[in-house]
N, C-alpha and C positions, 0 to 999 in steps of 0.2 A: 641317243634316245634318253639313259638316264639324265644328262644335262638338261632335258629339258621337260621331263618330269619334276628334276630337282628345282627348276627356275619355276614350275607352276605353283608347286607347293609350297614355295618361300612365297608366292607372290599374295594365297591365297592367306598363310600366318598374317602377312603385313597389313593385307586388307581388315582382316579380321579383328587384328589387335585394333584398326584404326578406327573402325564401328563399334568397338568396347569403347573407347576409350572417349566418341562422340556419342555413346549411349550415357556416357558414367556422367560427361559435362550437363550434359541434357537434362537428365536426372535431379542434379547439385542445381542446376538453375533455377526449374519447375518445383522444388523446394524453397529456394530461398523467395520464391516468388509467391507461394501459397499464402493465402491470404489468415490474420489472426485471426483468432477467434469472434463469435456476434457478441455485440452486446445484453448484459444480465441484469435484470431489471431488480434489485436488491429492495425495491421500495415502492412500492405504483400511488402512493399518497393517499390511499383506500384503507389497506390492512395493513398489520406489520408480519405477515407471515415470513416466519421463515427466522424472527428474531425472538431472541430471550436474553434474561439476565446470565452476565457468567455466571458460570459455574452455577447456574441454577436449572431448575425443568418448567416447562410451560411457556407462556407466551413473555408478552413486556413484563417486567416490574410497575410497582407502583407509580414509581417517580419516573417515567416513561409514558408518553399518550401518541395517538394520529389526534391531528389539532389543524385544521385546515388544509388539510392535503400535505403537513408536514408530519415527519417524524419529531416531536419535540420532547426535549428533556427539560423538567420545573425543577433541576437543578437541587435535589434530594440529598445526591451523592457527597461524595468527598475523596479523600486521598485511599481509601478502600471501601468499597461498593457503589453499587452505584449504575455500573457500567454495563455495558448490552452487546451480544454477536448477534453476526449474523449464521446461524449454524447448520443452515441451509444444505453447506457446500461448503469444502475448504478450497483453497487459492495457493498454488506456490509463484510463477511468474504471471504476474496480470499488470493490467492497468484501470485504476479506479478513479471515477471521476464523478464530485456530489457539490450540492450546493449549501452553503449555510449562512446564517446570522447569530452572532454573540448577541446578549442583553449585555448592558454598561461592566466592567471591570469584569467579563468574564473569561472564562477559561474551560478549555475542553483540548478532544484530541483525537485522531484516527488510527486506531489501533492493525496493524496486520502482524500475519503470519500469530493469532492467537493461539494458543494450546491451555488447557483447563487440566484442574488436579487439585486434593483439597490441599496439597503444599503450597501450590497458587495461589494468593490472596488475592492480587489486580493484576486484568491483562499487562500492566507496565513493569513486571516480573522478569515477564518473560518476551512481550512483544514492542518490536519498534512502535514509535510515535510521529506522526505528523503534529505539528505543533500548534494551535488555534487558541488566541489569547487576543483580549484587547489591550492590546498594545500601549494605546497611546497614553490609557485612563485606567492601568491597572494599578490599585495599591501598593504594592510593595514592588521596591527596584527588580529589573530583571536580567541575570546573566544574558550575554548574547545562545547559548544554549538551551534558554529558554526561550526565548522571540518567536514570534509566530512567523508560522515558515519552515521553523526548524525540526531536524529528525534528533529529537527532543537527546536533550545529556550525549548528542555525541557530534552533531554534525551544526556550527553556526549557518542560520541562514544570510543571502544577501536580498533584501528588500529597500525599499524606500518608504520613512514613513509618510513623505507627501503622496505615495501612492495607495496609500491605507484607502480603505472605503471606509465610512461614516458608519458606529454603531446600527443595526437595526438594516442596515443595505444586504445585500444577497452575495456572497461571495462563492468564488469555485476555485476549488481544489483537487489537484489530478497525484497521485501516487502512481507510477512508472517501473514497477519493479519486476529486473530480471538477472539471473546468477551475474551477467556484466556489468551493470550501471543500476542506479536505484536514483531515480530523478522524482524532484519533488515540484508544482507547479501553484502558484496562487496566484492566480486571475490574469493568467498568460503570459504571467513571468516565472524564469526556475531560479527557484529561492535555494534549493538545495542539488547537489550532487556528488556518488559516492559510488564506490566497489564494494558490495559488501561481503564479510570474511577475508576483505584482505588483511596484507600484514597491516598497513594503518588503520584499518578497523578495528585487529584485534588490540593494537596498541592505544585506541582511544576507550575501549572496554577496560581494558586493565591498567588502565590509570586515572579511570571517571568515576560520576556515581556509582556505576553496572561491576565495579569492580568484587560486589558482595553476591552478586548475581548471578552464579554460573552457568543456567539458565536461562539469560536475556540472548535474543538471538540468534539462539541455536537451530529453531525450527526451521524448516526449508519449506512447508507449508504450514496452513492453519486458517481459522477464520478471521474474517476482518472485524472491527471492531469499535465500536462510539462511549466517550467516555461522559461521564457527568461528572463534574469536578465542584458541583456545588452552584450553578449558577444555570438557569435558562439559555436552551441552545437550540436552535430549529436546525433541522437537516432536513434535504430535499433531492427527486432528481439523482438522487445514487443507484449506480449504475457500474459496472465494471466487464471486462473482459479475459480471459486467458490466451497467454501468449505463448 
């Protein structure tokens, strides 16, 4: 009679453990399956709610307008000020995807992960860059670390410049960032891709520009971010997700 007590209750352990253990897979799955987050409409081509100058209070700066259902910049700024968040809401893994056009030899950039401070001068302190340059017809030579494409001072893009779109055309750029992979996208090619905080991230930090920067990089959130570097930039259609 114990034998066969003993045999029920082993049998009902094994059952038991075997319904854990297709509860736990079940679980792991119906996760990895949940769907990311909706899309966040950072811009409806109406207002610019939700955006200011760094490091400043109130709405756009000057040299920032809504200009035909764009976000445009007249190109005010320079290598310190200038520049605008979105301060809405901070972002640590998302994915961002907005439309734009340079005016002739210009220059701009997509800032994430920003953080503010009056130590801060320019979101480029502290936060990565998407790289947005006219390429073809910009004045002065350009590192491949500068090339449009690039996660600016650290990471060369690969592009084609027969693939350039023609000053003044509409272009789209997607930012993909999450603690694994940080993928960079221009007009449905990936120009860029990276680990970031790896060991070869931190060894392109401490041997590049950013070397004076102890601050660049560091945040794991922050807000996203549009630079005026001195030149007319339309932006459009931005838009981003949490992942």
């Amino acid at each position: 009679m114990n034998k066969i007590l003993i045999f029920i209750a082993m049998s009902l352990i094994v059952f038991a453990c075997k319904d854990k253990a297709q509860e736990e897979t079940t679980t792991q799955a119906e996760e990895e399956k949940k769907p990311e987050g909706e899309w966040i409409a950072l811009f409806d081509g109406v207002n610019a709610e939700g955006w200011r100058g760094f490091n400043q209070e109130g709405g756009l700066p000057e040299g920032w307008q809504v200009v035909d259902s764009t976000l445009m910049s007249l190109g005010k700024g320079g290598d310190i000020g200038g520049d605008i968040v979105y301060a809405a809401d901070t972002f640590a893994e998302f994915e961002l995807s907005l439309e734009w056009k340079l005016s002739a030899q210009g220059n701009s950039g997509i800032f994430y992960h920003v953080v503010e401070g009056p130590e801060i001068e320019s979101p480029y302190f502290v936060a990565p860059e998407y790289q947005i340059i006219d390429q073809l017809n910009f004045p002065q030579k350009l590192e491949p670390w500068q090339s449009i494409g690039a996660d600016y001072a650290m990471y060369d893009p690969i592009y084609k410049e027969s693939e350039l779109k023609p000053i003044g055309e509409w272009n789209t750029s997607v930012i993909r960032f999450t603690k694994d992979k940080v993928t960079y996208v221009l007009n449905g090619n990936i120009t860029v891709e990276f680990v970031p905080w790896s060991e070869d991230w931190e060894k392109r930090k401490a041997e590049g520009k950013w070397k004076d920067f102890p601050m660049y990089g560091t945040a794991k959130s922050g807000f996203i971010g549009l630079q005026d570097h001195g030149s007319p930039i339309w932006f459009r259609d931005i838009r981003i997700k949490k992942l």
